[in-house]
Every structure is written in C-alpha cells, then in structure tokens.
C-alpha positions as CSV (number, residue, x, y, z in Angstrom):
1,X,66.6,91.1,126.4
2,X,69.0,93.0,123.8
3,X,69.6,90.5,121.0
4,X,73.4,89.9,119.6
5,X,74.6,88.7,116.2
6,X,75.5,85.2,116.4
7,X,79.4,84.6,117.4
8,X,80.8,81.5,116.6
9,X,82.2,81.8,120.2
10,X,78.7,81.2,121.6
11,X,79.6,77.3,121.4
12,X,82.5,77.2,123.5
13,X,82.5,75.0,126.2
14,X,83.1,76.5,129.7
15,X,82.5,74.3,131.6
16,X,79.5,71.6,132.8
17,X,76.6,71.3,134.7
18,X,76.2,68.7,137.7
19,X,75.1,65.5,136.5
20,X,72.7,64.0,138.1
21,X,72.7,60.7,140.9
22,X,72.9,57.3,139.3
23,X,69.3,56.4,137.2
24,X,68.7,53.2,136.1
25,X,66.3,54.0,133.2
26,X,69.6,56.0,131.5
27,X,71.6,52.9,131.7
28,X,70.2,51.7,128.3
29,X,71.1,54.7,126.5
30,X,75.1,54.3,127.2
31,X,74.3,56.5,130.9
32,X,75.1,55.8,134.3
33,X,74.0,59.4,135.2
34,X,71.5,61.8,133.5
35,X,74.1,64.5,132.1
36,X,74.2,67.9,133.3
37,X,75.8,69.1,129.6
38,X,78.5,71.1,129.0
39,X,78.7,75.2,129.7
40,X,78.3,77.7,126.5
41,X,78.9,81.3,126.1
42,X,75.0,81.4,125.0
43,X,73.9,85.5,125.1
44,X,71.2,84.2,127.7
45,X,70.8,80.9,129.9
46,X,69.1,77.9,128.6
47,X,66.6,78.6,131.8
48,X,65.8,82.2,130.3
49,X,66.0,81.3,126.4
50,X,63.1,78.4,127.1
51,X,60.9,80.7,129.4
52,X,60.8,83.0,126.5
53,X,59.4,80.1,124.1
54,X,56.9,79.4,127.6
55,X,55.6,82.6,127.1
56,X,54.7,82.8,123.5
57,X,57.7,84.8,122.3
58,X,60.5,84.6,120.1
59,X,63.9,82.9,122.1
60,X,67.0,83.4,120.9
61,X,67.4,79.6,119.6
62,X,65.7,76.7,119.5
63,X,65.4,75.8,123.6
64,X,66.5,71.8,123.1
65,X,64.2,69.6,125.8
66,X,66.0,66.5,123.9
67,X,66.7,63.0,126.8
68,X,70.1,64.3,127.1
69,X,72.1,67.1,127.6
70,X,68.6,69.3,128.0
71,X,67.9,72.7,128.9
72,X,65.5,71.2,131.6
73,X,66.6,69.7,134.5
74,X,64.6,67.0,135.2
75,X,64.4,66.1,139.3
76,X,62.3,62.8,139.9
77,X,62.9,62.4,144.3
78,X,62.5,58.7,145.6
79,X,60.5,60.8,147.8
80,X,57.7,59.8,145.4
81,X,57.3,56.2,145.6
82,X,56.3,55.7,142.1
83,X,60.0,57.1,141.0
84,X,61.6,53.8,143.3
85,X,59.2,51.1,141.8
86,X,59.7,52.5,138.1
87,X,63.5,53.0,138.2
88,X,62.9,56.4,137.4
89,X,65.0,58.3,140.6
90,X,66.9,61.0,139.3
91,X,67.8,62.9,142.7
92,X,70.9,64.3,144.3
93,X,70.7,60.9,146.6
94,X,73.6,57.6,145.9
95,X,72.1,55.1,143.7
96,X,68.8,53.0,144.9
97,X,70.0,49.6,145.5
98,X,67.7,47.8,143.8
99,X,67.5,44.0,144.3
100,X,64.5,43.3,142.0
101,X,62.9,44.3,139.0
102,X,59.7,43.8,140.7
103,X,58.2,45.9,143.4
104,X,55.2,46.8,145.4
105,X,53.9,50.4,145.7
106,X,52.0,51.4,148.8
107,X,50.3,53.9,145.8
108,X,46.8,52.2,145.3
109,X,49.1,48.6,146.9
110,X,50.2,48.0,142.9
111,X,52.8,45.7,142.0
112,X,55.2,47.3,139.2
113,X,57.5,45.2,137.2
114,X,60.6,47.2,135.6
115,X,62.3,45.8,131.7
116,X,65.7,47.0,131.6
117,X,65.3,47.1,127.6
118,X,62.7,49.4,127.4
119,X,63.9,51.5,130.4
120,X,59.9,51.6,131.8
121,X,58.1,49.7,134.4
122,X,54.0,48.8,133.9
123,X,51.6,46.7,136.3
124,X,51.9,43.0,134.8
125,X,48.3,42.9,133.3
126,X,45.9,39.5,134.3
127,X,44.9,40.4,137.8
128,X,43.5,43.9,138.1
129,X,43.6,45.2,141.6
130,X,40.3,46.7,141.4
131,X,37.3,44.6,139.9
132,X,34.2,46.6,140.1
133,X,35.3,50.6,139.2
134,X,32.2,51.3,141.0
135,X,33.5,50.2,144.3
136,X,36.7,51.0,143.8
137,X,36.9,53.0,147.2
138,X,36.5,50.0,148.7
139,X,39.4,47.9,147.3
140,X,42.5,51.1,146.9
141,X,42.7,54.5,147.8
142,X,44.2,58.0,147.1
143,X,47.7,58.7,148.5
144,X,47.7,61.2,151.2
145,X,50.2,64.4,151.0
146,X,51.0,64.5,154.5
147,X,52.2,61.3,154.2
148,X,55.3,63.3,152.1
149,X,57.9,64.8,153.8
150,X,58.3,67.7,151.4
151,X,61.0,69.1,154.5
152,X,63.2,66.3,154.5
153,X,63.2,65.9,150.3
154,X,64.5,69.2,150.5
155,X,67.4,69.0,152.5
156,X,68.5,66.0,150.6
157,X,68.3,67.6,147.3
158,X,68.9,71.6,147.7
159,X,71.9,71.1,145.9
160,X,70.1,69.4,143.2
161,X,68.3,71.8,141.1
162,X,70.2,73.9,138.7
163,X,69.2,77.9,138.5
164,X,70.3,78.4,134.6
165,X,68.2,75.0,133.2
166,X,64.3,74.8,133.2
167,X,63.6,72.8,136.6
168,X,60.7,70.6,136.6
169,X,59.3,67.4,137.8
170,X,56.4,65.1,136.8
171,X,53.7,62.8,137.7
172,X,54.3,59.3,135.7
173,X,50.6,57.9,135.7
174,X,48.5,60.3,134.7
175,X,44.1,59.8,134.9
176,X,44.1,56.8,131.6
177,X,47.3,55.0,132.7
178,X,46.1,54.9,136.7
179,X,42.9,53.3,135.2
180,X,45.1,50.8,132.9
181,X,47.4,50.1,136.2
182,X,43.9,49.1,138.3
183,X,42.2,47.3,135.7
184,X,44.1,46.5,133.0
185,X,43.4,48.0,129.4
186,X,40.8,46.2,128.4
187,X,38.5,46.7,131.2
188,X,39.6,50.2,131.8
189,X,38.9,50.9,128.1
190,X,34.9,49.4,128.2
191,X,34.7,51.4,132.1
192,X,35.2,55.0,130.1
193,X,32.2,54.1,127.7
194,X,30.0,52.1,129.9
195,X,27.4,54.6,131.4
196,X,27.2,52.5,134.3
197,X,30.6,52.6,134.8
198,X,31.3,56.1,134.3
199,X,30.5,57.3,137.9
200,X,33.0,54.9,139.4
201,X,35.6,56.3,137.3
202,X,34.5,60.2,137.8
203,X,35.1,59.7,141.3
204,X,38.2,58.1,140.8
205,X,39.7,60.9,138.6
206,X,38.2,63.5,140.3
207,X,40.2,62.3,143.5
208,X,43.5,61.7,141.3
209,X,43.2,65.8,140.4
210,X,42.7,66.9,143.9
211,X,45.8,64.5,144.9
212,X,47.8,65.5,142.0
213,X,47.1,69.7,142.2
214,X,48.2,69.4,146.1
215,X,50.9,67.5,145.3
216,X,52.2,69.9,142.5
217,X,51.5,72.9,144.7
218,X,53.9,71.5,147.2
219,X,56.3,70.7,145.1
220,X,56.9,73.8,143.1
221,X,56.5,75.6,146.4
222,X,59.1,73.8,147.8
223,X,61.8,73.9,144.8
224,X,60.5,76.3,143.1
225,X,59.8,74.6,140.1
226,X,59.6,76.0,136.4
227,X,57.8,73.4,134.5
228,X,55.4,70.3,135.4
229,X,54.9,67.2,133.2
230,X,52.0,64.7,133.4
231,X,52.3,61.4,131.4
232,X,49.1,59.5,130.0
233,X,49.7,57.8,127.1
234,X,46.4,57.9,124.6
235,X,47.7,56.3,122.3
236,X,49.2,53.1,120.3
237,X,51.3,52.8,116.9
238,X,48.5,52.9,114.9
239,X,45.5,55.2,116.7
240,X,44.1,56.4,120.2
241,X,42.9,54.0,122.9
242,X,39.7,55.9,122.6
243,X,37.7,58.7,120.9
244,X,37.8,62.7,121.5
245,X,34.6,62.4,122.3
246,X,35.5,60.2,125.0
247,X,37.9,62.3,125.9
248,X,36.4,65.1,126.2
249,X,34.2,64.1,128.7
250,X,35.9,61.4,131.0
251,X,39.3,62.8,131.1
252,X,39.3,66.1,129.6
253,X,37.9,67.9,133.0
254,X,40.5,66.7,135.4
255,X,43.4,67.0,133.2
256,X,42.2,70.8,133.0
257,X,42.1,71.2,136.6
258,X,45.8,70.0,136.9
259,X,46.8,72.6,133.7
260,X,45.0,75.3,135.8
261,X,46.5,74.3,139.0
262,X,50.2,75.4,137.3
263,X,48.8,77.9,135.8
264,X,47.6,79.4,139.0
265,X,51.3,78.8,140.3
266,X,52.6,80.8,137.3
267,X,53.9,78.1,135.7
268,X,53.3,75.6,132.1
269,X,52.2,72.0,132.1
270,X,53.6,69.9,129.4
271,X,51.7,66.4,128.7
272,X,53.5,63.3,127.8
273,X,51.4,61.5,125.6
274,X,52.3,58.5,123.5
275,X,50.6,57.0,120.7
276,X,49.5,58.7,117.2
277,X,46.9,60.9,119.0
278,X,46.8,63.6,116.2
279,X,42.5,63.5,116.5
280,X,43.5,64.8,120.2
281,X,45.6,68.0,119.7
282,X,42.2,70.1,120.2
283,X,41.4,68.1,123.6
284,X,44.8,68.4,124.7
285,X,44.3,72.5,123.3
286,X,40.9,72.9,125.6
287,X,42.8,70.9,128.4
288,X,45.2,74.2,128.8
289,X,48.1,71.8,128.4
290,X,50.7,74.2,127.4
291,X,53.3,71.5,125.6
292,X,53.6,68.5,123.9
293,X,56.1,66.1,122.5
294,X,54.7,63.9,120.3
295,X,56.6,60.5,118.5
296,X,57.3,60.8,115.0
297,X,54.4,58.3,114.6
298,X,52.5,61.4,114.2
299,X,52.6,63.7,111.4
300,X,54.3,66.7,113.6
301,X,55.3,69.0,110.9
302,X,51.2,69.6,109.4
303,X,50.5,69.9,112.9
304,X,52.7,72.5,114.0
305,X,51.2,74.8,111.0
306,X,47.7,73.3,112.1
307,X,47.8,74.4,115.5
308,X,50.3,77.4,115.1
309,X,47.6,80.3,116.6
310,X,46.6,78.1,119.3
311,X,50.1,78.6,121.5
312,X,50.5,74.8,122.0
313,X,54.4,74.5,122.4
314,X,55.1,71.0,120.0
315,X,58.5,68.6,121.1
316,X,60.0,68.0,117.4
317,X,62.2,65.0,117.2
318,X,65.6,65.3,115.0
319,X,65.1,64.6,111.3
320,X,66.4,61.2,109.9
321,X,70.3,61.8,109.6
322,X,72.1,59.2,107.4
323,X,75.3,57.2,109.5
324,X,77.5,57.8,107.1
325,X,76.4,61.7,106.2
326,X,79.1,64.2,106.1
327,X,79.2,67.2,108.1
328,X,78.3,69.2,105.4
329,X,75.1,67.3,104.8
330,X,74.5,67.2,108.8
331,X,74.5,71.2,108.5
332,X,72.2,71.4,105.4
333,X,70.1,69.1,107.5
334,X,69.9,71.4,110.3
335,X,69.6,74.4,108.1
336,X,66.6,72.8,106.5
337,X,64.7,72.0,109.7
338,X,65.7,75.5,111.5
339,X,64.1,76.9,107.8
340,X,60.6,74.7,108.2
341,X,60.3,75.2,111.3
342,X,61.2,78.9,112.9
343,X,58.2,80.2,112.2
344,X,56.1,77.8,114.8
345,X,55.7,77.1,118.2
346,X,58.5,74.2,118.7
347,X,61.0,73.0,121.0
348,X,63.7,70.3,119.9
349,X,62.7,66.7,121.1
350,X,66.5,65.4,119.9
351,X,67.0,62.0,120.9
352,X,70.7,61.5,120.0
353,X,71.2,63.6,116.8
354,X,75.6,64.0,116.2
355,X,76.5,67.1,118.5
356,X,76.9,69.0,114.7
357,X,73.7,68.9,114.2
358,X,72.6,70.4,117.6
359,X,75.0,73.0,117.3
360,X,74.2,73.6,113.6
361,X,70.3,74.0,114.7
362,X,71.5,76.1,117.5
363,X,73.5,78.4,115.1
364,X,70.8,78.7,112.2
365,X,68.0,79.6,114.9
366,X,70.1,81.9,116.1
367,X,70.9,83.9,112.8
368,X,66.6,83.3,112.2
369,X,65.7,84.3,115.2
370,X,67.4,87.7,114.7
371,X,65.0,88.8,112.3
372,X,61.9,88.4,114.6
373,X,63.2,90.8,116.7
C-alpha cells in the first residue's frame, strides 16, 4: 500500500459506524451501547491498518484496540451461553432482559453471579461444582457444538459485523479460569501441582481445547472472523497464581493447540491475561499467542524492548494525563509516547485518554511511520 504524507484532513469525521445492541457490561463506563466510532478520511481502513501490525509490518498509525471507539469490532452472540450469564452480549439482537444478577449456565451447570460495578460476573466461590478433579467426568461435562446453531446466529447478526474494523470474537474462561469456576482457586491452584491430581486436570483441558478449536473453526467459518481472543487471567496485583514452570507444563500445551488452531485458519490469537504476569511473556511467546494486553501493573515499556524480535504484538494503555493538562501538554504527551514506542511491536490499549490525545498519537505515528517505509 502507497504511503501518503500526513493531511490534517485525515481526522475529519465522515460519518459513524453502527453501534452495537444494548450491553450491560458498557453501562458502567457512561454506555448504553458499545460505540461503532466515528468515520475518518484515514489513507487505509482501520481493518487493513491493524492486519498490517498482525502481520509483522509497519501500519500506517498506531491501530487503537482501546474499550471504545476500537478498530476491532467486538461480536459476543447470546448464542454462546456464557455471553447471557456474564452480561457480556454484544450482538445485533434488542437488549437481554435480564431479571437477575444471578444465573445458571447449562456450561459445566455453573451458577454465575454478575457485579454491576465491576462490569464482570465469576462463580460465587464456597461450593465447587466439582470435588474430586479426578472424577470430574463424572460430576460436569464438555459442551457439545452441535448443540449451537451457528445457521440461525447468522441470520440474526449478518448485519452485525463491520468489513472496515478487525472482526473478532472470544472465549471468556479460558483452561485456569474453567478450573477456578469448578473448584474454586484454592483447590484448583493445589490440583495443577499435585501429581495426583494432574491427570484429572490433563483430561479436563485437553477436552476444553478440542471444544474450544471446533468451536472457533465454526465461528470464523461462519463470520469470517479476523481475530480470536481467549481470557485466562494468571495473575493478581502483585504476582502469578502459579509458576512458568507450572505453566509450561499444565497449561502451556492446550493453549498452543488453540493458537495453532487460528493459525491454521489464517488468523492471530490474542490472550487476555490479567495480573502482573511479566515471568510469563516467554510461555505466552512458546504458546504462539500472537497478542497481548497487559495492565499497567506490569512494567510494559522494558517489555516491549525485551520481547521486541519475538513478534509478540503488546496492548499499551495511555500514559497518565493530568485533568487539568492543556492541550499543548496532551500533544507533547502523545508525541512522547509515539517517540518511545514506534519502534516496537504495540497496539494502543486506551481506556479513555481525551479524543486529543488519540488524535495526537494517530497524527505523530503517522508522520513516524513514514520513515519506515
């Protein structure tokens, strides 16, 4: 793609993108929709600007995967069960008419309780659904994916998808968290290092990855998804729930098979991983996970020059912006992280930097960029 000199007129609005149905979980950010954003006169589409990053080269600014106003377009169907029970639908269907913060998912027959403060939903720890991991078979299973009616998702939500954004979906409990949500995090911590224990949890994840590859394969088939996400949180504030070592050898394997599962698909997995897990970039590297978006928790900028010649894409969140900073210090702001950071592998994270300082960043990457041409 021919690369221009930045015009000013590149941030004119022209219109907006579709926002999506009603979402719960956006309702504590000031949201009763997730937005579609606003129309540019960008030289490329956001879709074509973030596939460049994807594939190791050099975009023409920054691609922004920030909660709002992103170049991806997020699509979470109620088709999935697990997007009702953890007020996470973002679909082209009316708003779930939710009665309760508390619900039941035929998934593994968990009970999910949703806090409106936080925005996220967890199994209310104290009575684990499954007391022996060994015999777990015997107490939940697996979903099925004929049980999913890919056809009928589809026809609800054609409309949905939007071809200029990076379209991608996601699987909320990843291998760690389905453990937590069956035996709560203490037991589930003790079943990963307990050699007796271990088998019962091999066979439980090795399950998970054949149920989670099928069910990616039949979603990107069906919408032709660009991206996949898979959340498992390894972390707390202060360290990882467990070692590398650990890891390595309990959850390492399947979360590979799910990275080369989209990668056979032609397409990236990103993990969503919370918690200072810094000691795991090199699992998360021999995983094949493509991106990740760490919390500031974690020291992202020594990372990012760390891990720059291993191609893991890193989510960086907006510096700290003072309330009552001018808009000249908001651009010298930008124009010092677009300095630091052009040179590595990053997406922006933003949270809800001032719209100056996403345009600034878009308008000093730009003018950066130009030179890696």
């Amino acid at each position: 793609m021919k690369r221009i000199e930045f015009n000013p007129d590149e941030l004119t609005i022209i219109g907006s993108y579709q926002d999506s149905g009603e979402t719960d979980a956006f309702r504590r950010l000031g949201f009763t929709t997730v937005p579609g954003g606003p129309k540019r006169k960008w030289p490329v589409t956001p879709r074509e600007n973030f596939i460049l990053r994807l594939q190791g080269k050099t975009p023409f600014w920054i691609p922004y995967s920030g909660v709002l106003n992103s170049d991806v377009r997020f699509f979470f169907p109620r088709m999935n069960e697990e997007f009702i029970v953890r007020h996470m639908i973002v679909d082209a269907e009316p708003r779930y008419n939710y009665v309760s913060n508390i619900m039941k998912s035929s998934w593994f027959d968990l009970e999910w309780e949703y806090v409106p403060a936080v925005g996220g939903a967890t199994v209310r720890p104290g009575a684990p659904k499954v007391s022996d991991i060994n015999h777990w078979e015997d107490e939940v299973s697996v979903p099925k994916i004929e049980d999913f009616d890919f056809e009928d998702c589809f026809n609800k939500n054609s409309g949905f998808l939007i071809k200029d954004k990076l379209n991608g979906s996601t699987i909320f409990t990843g291998f760690w968290e389905r453990l937590i949500s069956l035996m709560d995090v203490e037991n589930a911590a003790i079943a990963l290092i307990d050699d007796e224990q271990k088998p019962g949890v091999h066979r439980l994840f090795d399950q998970l990855a054949d149920f989670y590859c099928e069910y990616i394969i039949k979603m990107q088939k069906t919408f032709n998804l660009d991206i996949f996400q898979i959340h498992d949180d390894w972390g707390h504030q202060r360290s990882t729930f467990f070692s590398a070592s650990t890891a390595r050898e309990m959850l390492m394997p399947y979360l590979k098979r799910v990275a080369d599962c989209c990668h056979s698909l032609g397409i990236p997995l990103e993990l969503h991983s919370c918690g200072k897990n810094e000691i795991m970039v090199p699992v998360y590297i021999e995983s094949g996970v493509d991106m990740w978006c760490p919390q500031p928790i974690n020291d992202i900028a020594s990372l990012v020059k760390e891990y720059k010649a291993s191609g893991l894409i890193f989510g960086v969140p907006e510096p700290f912006i003072p309330e009552d900073a001018s808009n000249a210090q908001i651009r010298e702001i930008a124009q010092q992280f677009v300095e630091y950071y052009k040179n590595y592998n990053i997406v922006a994270a933003f949270n809800a930097p001032p719209q100056l300082f996403i345009d600034s960043v878009y308008e000093f990457s730009r003018k950066a960029f130009l030179a890696f041409d």
